[in-house]
C-alpha positions in Angstrom: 49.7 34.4 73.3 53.5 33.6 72.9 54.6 30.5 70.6 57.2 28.4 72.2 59.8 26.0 70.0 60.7 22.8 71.9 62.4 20.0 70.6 62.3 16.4 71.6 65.3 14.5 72.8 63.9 11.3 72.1 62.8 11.2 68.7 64.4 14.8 67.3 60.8 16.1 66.4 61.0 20.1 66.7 57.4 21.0 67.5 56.1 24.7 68.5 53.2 25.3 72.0 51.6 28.6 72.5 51.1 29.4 76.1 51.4 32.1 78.3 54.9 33.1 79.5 54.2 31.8 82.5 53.9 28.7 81.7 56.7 28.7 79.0 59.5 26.8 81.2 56.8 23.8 81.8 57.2 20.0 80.6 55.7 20.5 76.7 55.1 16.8 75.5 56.2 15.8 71.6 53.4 14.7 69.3 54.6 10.8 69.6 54.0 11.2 73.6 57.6 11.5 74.6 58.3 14.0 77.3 61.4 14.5 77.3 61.9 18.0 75.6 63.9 21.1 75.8 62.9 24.6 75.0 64.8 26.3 72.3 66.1 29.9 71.7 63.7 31.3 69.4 65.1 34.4 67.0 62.3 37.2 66.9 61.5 38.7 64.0 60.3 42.1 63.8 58.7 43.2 60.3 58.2 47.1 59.5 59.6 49.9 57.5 61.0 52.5 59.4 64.5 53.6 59.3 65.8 55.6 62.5 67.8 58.4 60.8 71.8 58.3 60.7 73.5 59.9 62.8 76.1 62.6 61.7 79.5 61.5 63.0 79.5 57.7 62.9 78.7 55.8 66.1 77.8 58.2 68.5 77.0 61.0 66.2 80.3 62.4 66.9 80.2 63.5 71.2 82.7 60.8 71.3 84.6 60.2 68.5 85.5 64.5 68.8 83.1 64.7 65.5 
């Protein structure tokens, strides 16, 4: 299930909800009982090792760039 970061307007507290994405826009109340939060942007990180191989010719691997 997806964690949501909301942070309260009233008191500051950033707090984190998992729910289902469908329910990821709903009121999310702080843990001092205010309710008057906002959902934040949350960065995703992605963790693994694989490197996709360069391409020859910069950018585009050259059909553009006349490589």
């Amino acid at each position: 299930m997806p964690r949501y970061e909301y942070r309260c307007r009233e008191c500051g507290e950033t707090f984190e909800r998992s729910r289902p994405m469908a329910e990821s826009a709903d009121p999310a109340v702080c843990a001092r009982g205010h309710g008057d939060t906002v959902k934040l942007l949350s960065t995703v990180a992605v963790g693994g090792t694989a490197e996709a191989p360069a391409a020859p010719g910069g950018c585009c691997g050259g059909a553009c760039c006349g490589g």
